[in-house]
N, C-alpha and C positions, 0 to 999 in steps of 0.2 A: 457654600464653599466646601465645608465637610462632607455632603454627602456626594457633594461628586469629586473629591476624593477617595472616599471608600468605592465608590464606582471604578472609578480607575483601579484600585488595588486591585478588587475580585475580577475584572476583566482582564487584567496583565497576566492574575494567578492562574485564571480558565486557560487564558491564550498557550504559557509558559508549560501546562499542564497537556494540553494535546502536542506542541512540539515534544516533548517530553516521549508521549506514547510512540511516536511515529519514530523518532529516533531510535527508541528500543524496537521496533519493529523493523526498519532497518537494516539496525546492527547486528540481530537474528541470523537476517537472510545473509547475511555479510560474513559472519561467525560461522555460518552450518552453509557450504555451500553444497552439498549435497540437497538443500532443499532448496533453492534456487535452481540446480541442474531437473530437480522434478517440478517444478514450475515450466519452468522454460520447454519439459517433456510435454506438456499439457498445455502450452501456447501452439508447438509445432502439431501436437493433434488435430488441435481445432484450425487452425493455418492449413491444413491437409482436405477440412471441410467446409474451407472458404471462410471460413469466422474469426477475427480478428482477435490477436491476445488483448488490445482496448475495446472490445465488444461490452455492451451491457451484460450478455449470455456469461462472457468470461470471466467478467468483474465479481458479477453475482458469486459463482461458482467459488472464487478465492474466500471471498467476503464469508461464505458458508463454511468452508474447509478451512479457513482458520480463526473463526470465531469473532471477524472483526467487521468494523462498519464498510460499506461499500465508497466512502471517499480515502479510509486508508488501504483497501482492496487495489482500489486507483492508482496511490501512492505508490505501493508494494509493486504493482504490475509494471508501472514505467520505471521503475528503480532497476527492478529485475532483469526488465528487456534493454533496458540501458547496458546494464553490466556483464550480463551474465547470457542473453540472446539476444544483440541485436538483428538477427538475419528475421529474427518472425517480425509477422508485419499486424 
C-alpha cells in the first residue's frame, strides 16, 4: 500500500512538473508577441513551400531554435497558429 503511494506521489510530481514547463513556455510566446509574430513568419515561409507549420520538417526546426523537446515544439506550434496565425495551414 506504501509503495504505491509513493508511486502516485512521484508520478502527480512528474506529471505537475511538465504542465508546469509547457505553461511557462506558453506564457513566453503570450508575454513577447513579437516572438509569436516570428514564428508565424516562418509558418507563412514554409506554407509558401507547400510545408505545413504541423509538419515534422517544422516541428523539428521550433524544437532546435528554442531548445526544446519536439512534443512541446507541437504544443508551441498549435498554441501559436491558434492565436497569433490562424490563416497558415
Amino acid at each position: 500500500m506504501n509503495s504505491l503511494l509513493i508511486t502516485l506521489i512521484f508520478t502527480s510530481l512528474g506529471l505537475s512538473q511538465d504542465a508546469i514547463a509547457q505553461s511557462r513556455l506558453l506564457e513566453g510566446v503570450k508575454r513577447n508577441p513579437d516572438e509569436a509574430k516570428s514564428i508565424c513568419k516562418t509558418f507563412r515561409e514554409l506554407n509558401k513551400e507547400n510545408i505545413s507549420a504541423g509538419s515534422s520538417k517544422s516541428i523539428q526546426q521550433i524544437s532546435i531554435q528554442k531548445n526544446i523537446s519536439e512534443v512541446d515544439a507541437e504544443i508551441l506550434s498549435m498554441y501559436v497558429r491558434g492565436l497569433y496565425c490562424p490563416e497558415t495551414f
